[in-house]
N, C-alpha and C positions, 0 to 999 in steps of 0.2 A: 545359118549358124545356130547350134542350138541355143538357148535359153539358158547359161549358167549363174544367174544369181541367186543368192541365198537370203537375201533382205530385199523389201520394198523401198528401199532407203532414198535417200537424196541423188540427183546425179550432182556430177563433183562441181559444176558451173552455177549451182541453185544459189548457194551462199552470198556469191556477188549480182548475182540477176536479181533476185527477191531481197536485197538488200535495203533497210532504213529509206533510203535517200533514193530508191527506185520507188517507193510504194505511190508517193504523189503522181509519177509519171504515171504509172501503170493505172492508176486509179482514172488519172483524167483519159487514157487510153481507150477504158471499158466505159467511160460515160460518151466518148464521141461513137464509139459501134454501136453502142445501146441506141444513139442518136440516130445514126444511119437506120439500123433497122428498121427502127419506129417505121420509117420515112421509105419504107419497100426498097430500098438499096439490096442488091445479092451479098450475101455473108461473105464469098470468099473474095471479092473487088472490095465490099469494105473494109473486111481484116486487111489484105494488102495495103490499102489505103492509109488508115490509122497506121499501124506499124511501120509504112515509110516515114509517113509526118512525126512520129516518135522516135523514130531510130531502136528500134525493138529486133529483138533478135529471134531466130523462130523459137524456143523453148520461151520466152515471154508472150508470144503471139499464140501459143498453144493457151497460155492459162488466162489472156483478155480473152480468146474467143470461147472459155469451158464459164466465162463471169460472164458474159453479155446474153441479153436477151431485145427482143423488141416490147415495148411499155404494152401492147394488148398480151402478149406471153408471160411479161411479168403478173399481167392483173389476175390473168386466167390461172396459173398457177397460185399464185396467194391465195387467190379465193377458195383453192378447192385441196391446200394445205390442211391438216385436220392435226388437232392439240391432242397433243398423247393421252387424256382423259379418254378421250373419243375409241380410245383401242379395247380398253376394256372389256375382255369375255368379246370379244371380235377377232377374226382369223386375218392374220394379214400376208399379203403373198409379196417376197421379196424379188428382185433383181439381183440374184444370188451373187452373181461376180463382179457388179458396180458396187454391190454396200461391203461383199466381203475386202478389197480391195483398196477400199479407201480407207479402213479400217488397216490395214494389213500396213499401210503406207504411214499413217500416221502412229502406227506404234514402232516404224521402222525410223521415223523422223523426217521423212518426207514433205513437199509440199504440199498443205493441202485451202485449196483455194475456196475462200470466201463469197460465193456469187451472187449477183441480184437479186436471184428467186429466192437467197437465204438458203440455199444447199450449199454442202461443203462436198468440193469434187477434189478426185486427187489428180497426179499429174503423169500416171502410169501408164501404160499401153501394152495388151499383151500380145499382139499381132498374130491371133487367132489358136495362142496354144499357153495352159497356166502351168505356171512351175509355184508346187507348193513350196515357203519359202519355212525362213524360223517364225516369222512373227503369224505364220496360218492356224496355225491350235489354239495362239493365245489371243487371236482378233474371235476364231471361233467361241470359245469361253466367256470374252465380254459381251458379243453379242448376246450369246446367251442371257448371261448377267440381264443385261437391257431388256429383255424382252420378257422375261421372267417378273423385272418390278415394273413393265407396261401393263404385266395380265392378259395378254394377247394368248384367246384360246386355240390356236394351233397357228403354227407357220410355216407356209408354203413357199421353200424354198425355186430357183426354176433356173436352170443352170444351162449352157449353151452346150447342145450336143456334138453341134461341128468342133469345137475348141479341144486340141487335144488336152488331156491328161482329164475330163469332165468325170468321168466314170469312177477315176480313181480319188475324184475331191468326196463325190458322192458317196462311195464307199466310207471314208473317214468322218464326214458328218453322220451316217448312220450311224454306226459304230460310237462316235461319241453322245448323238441323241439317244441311243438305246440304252449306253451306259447309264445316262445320266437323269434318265427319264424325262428329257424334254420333247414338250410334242411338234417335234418338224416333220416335216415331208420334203423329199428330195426329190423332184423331177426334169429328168432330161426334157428338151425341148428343140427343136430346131433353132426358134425365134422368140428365147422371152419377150423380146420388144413390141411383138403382137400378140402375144399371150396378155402381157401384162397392159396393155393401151387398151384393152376390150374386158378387163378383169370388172364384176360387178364389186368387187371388193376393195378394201384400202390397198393401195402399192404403196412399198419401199423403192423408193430409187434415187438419184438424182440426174439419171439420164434424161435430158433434155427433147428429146425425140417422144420418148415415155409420156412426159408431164405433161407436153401438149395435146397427147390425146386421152388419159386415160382419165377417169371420173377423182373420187379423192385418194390423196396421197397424204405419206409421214415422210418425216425428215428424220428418217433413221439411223444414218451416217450420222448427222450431226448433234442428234440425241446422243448418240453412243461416247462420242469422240466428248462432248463438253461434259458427260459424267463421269467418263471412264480412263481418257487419254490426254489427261489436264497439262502435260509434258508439247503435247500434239503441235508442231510447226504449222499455226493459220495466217495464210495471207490474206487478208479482208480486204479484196478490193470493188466493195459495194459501200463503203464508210459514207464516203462523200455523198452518195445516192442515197443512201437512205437519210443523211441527216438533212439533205432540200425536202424529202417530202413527200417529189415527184422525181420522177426520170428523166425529165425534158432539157435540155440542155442546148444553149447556143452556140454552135459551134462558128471560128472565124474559119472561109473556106478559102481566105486568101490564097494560101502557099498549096491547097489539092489540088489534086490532077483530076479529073473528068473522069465520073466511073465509067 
C-alpha cells in the first residue's frame, strides 16, 4: 500500500504508551537490556525478555530497543562524540534520511526518544521508500539554520539510492542549497551506513550500527532539535542512567525465563 502521509507526526496510540506514569516503567526497561547486553545476551531474546517482564507493547519495545546500548557501545560512542566547537571550518558528512527524519518527526510532534548514547532517535520507519511530507522544507531550513551557526565548511549530504522517491528529495535539496547558497552536496549511495562507518571525517547520525563503527561523530539531530524545535515531544529514557553514573544495574532474574 502506498505511503499516504502528509506529516511525520505521532501514531494515535503514542499519547497513552509514552505517557507520565509509563516513563518510570520504560526507563527501568532500557536499564535491564542495557543490562543484558553488557553481559553478551542476543538483542532480540533480550528485548523479548525485558518486554515480557514489563508488559510492553511492540511500539514501546521499538523505542527501549532504539535507547539501549551495551556499557563498552555506550563508552566507545561517548568517547568519540565531538562538541560542536570541534566542527568549525570542518566538512561534516550527514546520514541524510536518519537526521533529516527525526527532524521532520519532531517538528510534526512526534516521538522522539532520548537514548543512552545521548542521541535523540525518532520512532518512524520508512520501509524502503520517503514520502516528502509538510514538515520536509522546514526540517530542511533549520537544518540549514544549525549548520550555518556550526560553521561546518561544506556538508556532505548521502542519501539511500535504493529508497524510492531519493532522486527527487535530492533534487529539492539542490535546488534549495543553490537558492540559498549553502555548501551541501548531495550523493546517492547504495549504502550510507558503509560510506559513513569508514568516513575519515565527522558523521552525523544517530544510527546505531554507524556509531559503532565509524571514527568521530556530532549529535546533529539533537543539536538541531534542542535549538530549534523547543516545542519537540522528548521521551528521555536514559534519565535514571545517567544520574547513577554508570550503566550497571542489578537486575532480580527471579520471574525470567532462560534466554
Amino acid at each position: 500500500m502506498p505511503d499516504q502521509r502528509t506529516h511525520r507526526g505521532p501514531h494515535p496510540e503514542d499519547a497513552r504508551l509514552f505517557a507520565a506514569e509509563n516513563r518510570s516503567l520504560l526507563t527501568q526497561a532500557v536499564g535491564d537490556l542495557c543490562w543484558l547486553l553488557s553481559r553478551g545476551y542476543a538483542p532480540d531474546s533480550s528485548l523479548k525478555l525485558v518486554g515480557d517482564r514489563h508488559g510492553l507493547v511492540a511500539r514501546q519495545r521499538v523505542a527501549v530497543a532504539r535507547c539501549s546500548c551495551s556499557d563498552a557501545q555506550a563508552k566507545l560512542r561517548i568517547q568519540h562524540k565531538v562538541d560542536p566547537e570541534y566542527l568549525c571550518d570542518r566538512p561534516l558528512y550527514l546520514d541524510g534520511y536518519n537526521v533529516l527524519t527525526t527532524i521532520e518527526a519532531a517538528l510534526a510532534g512526534g516521538v522522539i526518544i532520548g537514548a543512552r548514547d545521548g542521541a535523540y532517535r525518532d520512532m518512524a520507519s520508512m520501509h524502503g521508500s520517503y514520502r516528502k511530507v509538510a514538515e520536509t522544507l522546514p526540517a530542511l531550513k533549520i537544518l540549514a539554520a544549525e549548520l550555518a551557526g556550526l560553521r561546518v565548511s561544506e556538508c556532505v549530504w548521502y542519501l539511500d539510492r535504493p529508497v524510492s522517491n531519493s532522486g527527487r528529495l535530492k533534487t529539492i535539496m539542490e535546488d534549495l542549497a543553490r537558492s540559498n547558497g549553502w555548501h551541501w552536496r548531495i550523493e546517492l549511495v547504495p549504502n550510507p551506513d558503509a560510506v559513513l562507518a569508514q568516513s575519515p571525517g565527522i558523521v552525523a547520525t544517530a544510527d546505531s550500527v554507524i556509531l559503532d563503527r565509524c571514527g568521530d561523530w556530532f549529535n546533529l539531530a539533537r543539536s538541531t532539535i534542542t535549538q530549534h524545535v523547543q516545542q519537540a515531544w522528548i521521551v528521555d529514557l536514559s534519565q535514571e542512567l545517567q544520574r547513577n553514573g554508570d550503566y550497571s544495574r542489578t537486575i532480580a532474574f527471579d520471574h525470567f525465563s532462560p534466554l
